[in-house]
VEXFIBA-11562 format. One record per residue (C-alpha): z, y, x; residue in three letters. Coordinates in steps of 0.02 Angstrom, whole numbers. Each point is the difference from the previous one (the first is absolute). Layout:
{{Z Y X} ALA}
...
! end
This chain:
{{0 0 0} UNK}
{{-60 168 75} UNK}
{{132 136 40} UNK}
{{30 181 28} UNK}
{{66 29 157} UNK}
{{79 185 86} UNK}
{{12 5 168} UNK}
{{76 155 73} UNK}
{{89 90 114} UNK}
{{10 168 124} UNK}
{{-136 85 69} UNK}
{{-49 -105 169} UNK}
{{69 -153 -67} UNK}
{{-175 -96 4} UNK}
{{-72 -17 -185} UNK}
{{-169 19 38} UNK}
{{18 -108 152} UNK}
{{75 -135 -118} UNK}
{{-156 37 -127} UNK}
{{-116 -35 121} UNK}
{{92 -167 61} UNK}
{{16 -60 -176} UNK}
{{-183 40 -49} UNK}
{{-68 -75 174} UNK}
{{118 -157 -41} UNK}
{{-84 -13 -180} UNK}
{{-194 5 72} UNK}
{{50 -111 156} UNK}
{{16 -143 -144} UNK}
{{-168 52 -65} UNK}
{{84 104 -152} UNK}
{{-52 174 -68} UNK}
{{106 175 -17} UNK}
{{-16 141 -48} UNK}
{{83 150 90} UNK}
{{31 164 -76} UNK}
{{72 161 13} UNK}
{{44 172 -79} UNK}
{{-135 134 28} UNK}
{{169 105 9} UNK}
{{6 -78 193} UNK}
{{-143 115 89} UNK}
{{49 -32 168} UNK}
{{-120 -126 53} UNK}
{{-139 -6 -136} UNK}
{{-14 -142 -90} UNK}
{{47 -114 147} UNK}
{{166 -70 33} UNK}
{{87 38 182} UNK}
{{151 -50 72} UNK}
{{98 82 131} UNK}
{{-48 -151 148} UNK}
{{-196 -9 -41} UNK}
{{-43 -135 -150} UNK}
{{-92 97 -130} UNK}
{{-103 -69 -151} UNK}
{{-108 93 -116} UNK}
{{64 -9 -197} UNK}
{{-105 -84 -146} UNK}
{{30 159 -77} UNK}
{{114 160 -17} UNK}
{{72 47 -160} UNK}
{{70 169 -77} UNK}
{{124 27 -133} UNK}
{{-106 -7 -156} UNK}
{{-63 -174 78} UNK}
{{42 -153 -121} UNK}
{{21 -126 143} UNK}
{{5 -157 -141} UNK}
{{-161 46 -48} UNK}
{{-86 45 156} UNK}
{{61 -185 67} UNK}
{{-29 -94 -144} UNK}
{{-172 74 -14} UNK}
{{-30 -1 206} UNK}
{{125 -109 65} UNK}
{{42 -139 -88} UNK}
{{-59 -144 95} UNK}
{{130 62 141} UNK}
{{148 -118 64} UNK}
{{102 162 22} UNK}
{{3 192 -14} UNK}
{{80 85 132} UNK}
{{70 184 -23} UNK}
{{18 139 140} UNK}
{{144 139 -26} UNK}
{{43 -75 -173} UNK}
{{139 172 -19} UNK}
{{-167 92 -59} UNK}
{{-31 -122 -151} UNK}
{{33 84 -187} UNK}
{{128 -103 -95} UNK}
{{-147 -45 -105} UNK}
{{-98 -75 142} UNK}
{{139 -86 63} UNK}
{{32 -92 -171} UNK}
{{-189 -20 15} UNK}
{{13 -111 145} UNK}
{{115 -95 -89} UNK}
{{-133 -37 -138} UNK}
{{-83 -48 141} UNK}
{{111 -132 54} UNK}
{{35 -72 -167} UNK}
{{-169 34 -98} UNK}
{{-125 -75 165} UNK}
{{128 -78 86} UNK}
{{-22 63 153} UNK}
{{154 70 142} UNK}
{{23 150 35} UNK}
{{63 74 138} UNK}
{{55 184 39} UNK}
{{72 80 154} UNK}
{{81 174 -19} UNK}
{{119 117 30} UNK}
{{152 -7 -102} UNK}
{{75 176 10} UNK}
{{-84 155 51} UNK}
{{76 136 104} UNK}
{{97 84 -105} UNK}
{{111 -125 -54} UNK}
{{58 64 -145} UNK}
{{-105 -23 -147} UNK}
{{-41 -169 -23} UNK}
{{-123 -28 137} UNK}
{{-189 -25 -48} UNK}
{{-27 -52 -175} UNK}
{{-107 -176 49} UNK}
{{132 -48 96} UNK}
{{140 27 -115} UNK}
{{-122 -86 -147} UNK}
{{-50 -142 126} UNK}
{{198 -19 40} UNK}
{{28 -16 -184} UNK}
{{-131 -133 -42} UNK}
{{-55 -108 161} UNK}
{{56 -171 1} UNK}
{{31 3 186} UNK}
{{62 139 93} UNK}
{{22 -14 194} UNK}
{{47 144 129} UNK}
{{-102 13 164} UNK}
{{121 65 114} UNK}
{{-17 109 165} UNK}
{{118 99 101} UNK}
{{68 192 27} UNK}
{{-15 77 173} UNK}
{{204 -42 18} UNK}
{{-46 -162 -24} UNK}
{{69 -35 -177} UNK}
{{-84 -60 -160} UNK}
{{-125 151 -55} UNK}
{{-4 4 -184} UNK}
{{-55 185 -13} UNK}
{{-137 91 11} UNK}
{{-21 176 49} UNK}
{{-112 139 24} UNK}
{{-10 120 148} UNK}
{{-78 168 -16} UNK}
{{-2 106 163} UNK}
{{115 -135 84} UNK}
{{132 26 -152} UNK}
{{68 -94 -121} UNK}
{{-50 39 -161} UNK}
{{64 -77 -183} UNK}
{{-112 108 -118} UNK}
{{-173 2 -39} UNK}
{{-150 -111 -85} UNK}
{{-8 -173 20} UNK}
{{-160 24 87} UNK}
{{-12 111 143} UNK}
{{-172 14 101} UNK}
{{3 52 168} UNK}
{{-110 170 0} UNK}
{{-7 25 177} UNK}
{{127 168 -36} UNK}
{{162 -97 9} UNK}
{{44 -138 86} UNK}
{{57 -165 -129} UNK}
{{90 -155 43} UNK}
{{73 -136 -94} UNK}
{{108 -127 89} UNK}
{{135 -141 -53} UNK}
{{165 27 37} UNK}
{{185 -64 -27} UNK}
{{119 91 -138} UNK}
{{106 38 158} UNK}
{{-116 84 91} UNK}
{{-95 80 -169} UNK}
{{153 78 -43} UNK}
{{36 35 193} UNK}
{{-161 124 -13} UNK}
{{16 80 -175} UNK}
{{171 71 89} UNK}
{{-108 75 154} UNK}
! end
């Protein structure tokens, strides 16, 4: 029986690493995927990247107003497994899409994401609080803070400070310098002080 699966965890922590491994696993055995992500991620096109060099182009991108049951039952269908990049920019509704997808074609899915967003304060990003609420697996990817501990945090940089205000999405404009790294509630709270 197919499943919905969220896999996240704190900026650096390898999700699209562990994408790639899972979808090069399912076509090693001769099976099909199909890789997607949000149009909402512009930083490297419509290809996926990762931080030590694997990179994979997408079957396709998708924006909000994108029903993803549809667009994979129609497309996609035949796949052994759909495979989402930065799941936290899902809709509630596409996330409970995916689920259709799951139970309606029976086939896993699979989403990697961030679980919080910078701010920490208001819930996070809306697909990952609606995947939270409705996957039948949920597993954390970890990674580690500079100190060393468990990051669980993520946080954005602008002109080498912490800041905890702002949009969700934040595009570097070549005025400002923007950073996002994971760190440790010790540390995060460490900096907010400075």
């Amino acid at each position: 029986m197919a499943q919905l699966y969220f896999r996240y965890g704190a900026m650096g922590c390898g999700k699209t690493m562990q994408l790639l491994q899972v979808a090069f696993n399912y076509e090693e055995r001769g099976q099909k995927v199909c890789v997607i992500k949000p149009a909402t991620d512009t930083k490297n096109g419509t290809k996926l990247l990762t931080r030590i060099g694997p990179e994979r182009e997408t079957d396709f991108c998708f924006n909000r107003r994108t029903n993803l049951f549809s667009r994979i039952a129609k497309k996609y269908a035949g796949v052994d497994c759909i495979l989402v990049d930065e799941a936290q920019f899902l809709t509630p509704k596409q996330a409970d899409q995916l689920m259709e997808v799951v139970v309606k074609l029976n086939i896993p899915v699979i989403c990697f994401g961030l679980r919080l967003n910078f701010r920490l304060k208001d819930g996070g990003f809306e697909g990952s609080t609606r995947l939270l609420q409705i996957a039948h697996k949920i597993e954390e990817i970890k990674t580690i803070c500079d100190c060393g501990r468990k990051a669980t945090l993520n946080t954005r940089w602008l002109n080498g400070k912490l800041v905890t205000d702002g949009p969700d999405i934040l595009i570097d404009d070549g005025t400002n310098e923007i950073k996002y790294r994971a760190i440790c509630a010790h540390c995060y709270y460490k900096y907010k002080e400075m």
